[in-house]
C-alpha positions as CSV (number, residue, x, y, z in Angstrom):
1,X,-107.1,186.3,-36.9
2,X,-110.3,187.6,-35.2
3,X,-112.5,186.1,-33.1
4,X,-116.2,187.9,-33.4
5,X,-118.1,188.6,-30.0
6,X,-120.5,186.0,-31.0
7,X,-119.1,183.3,-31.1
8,X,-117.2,183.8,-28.5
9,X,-120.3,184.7,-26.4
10,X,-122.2,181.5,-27.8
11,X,-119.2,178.9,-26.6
12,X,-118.7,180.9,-23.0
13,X,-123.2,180.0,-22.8
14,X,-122.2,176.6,-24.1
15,X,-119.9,175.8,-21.2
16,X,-122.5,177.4,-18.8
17,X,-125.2,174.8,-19.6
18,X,-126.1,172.5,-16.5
19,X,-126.3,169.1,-17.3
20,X,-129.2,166.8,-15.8
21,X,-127.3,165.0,-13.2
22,X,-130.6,162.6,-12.4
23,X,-128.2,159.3,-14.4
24,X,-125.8,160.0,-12.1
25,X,-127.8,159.8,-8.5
26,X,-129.0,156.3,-10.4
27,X,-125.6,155.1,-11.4
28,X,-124.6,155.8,-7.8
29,X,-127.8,154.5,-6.2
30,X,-127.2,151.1,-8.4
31,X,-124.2,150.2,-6.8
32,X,-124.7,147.6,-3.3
33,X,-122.7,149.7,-1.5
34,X,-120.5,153.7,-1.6
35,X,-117.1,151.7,-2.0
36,X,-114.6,152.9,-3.9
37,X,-114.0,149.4,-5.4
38,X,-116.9,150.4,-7.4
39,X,-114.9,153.4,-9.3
40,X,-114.0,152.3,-12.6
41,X,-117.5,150.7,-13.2
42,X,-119.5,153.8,-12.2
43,X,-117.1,155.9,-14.2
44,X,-117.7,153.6,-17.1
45,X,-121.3,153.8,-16.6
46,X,-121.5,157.7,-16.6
47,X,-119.3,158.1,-19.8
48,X,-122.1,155.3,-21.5
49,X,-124.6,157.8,-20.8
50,X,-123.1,161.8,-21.1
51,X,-119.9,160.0,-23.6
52,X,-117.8,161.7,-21.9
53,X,-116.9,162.5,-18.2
54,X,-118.4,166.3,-17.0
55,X,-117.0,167.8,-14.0
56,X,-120.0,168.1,-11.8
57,X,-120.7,163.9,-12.2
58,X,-116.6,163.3,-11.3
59,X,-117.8,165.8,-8.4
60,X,-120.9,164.0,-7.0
61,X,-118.8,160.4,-7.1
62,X,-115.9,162.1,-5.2
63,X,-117.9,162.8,-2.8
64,X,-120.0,159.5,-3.1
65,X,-116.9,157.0,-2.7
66,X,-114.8,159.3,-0.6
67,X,-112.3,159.4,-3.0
68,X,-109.8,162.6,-3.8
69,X,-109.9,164.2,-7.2
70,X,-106.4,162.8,-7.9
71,X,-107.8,159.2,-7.4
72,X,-110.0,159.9,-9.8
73,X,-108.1,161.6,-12.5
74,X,-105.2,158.7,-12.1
75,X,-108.1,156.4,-12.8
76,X,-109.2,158.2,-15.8
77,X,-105.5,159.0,-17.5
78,X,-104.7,154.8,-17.0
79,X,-107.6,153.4,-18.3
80,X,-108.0,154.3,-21.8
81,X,-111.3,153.6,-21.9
82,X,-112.5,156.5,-19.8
């Protein structure tokens, strides 16, 4: 089966888009303090808005809380919710 160029070329611009990351400085800003204690609701709170989880928001609260990307990702694959 073939894959035209197009399409191709439409889902590769797709996956380019930059998302507006402004929610996610709030959702971080909302919180009393950068403690990772705070994970799981800020992780819920950024899926409420985007539905999902992008990879520059799981970026900005690594670097937020001072968590790894494993912490993260081990939160995400045990809490079905996420």
């Amino acid at each position: 089966m073939e894959v035209s160029e197009s399409k191709v070329e439409n889902q590769d611009a797709a996956e380019e888009e930059e998302i507006d990351l402004t929610p996610v400085h709030e959702v971080l800003n909302s919180f009393p303090s950068q403690n990772r204690r705070y994970l799981i609701p800020i992780l819920q709170k950024i899926q409420a808005v985007y539905r999902y989880l992008p990879d520059e928001a799981l970026r900005l609260a690594m670097e937020k809380l001072e968590v790894t990307r494993a912490e993260i990702f081990g939160v995400i694959s045990f809490y079905p919710g996420l």
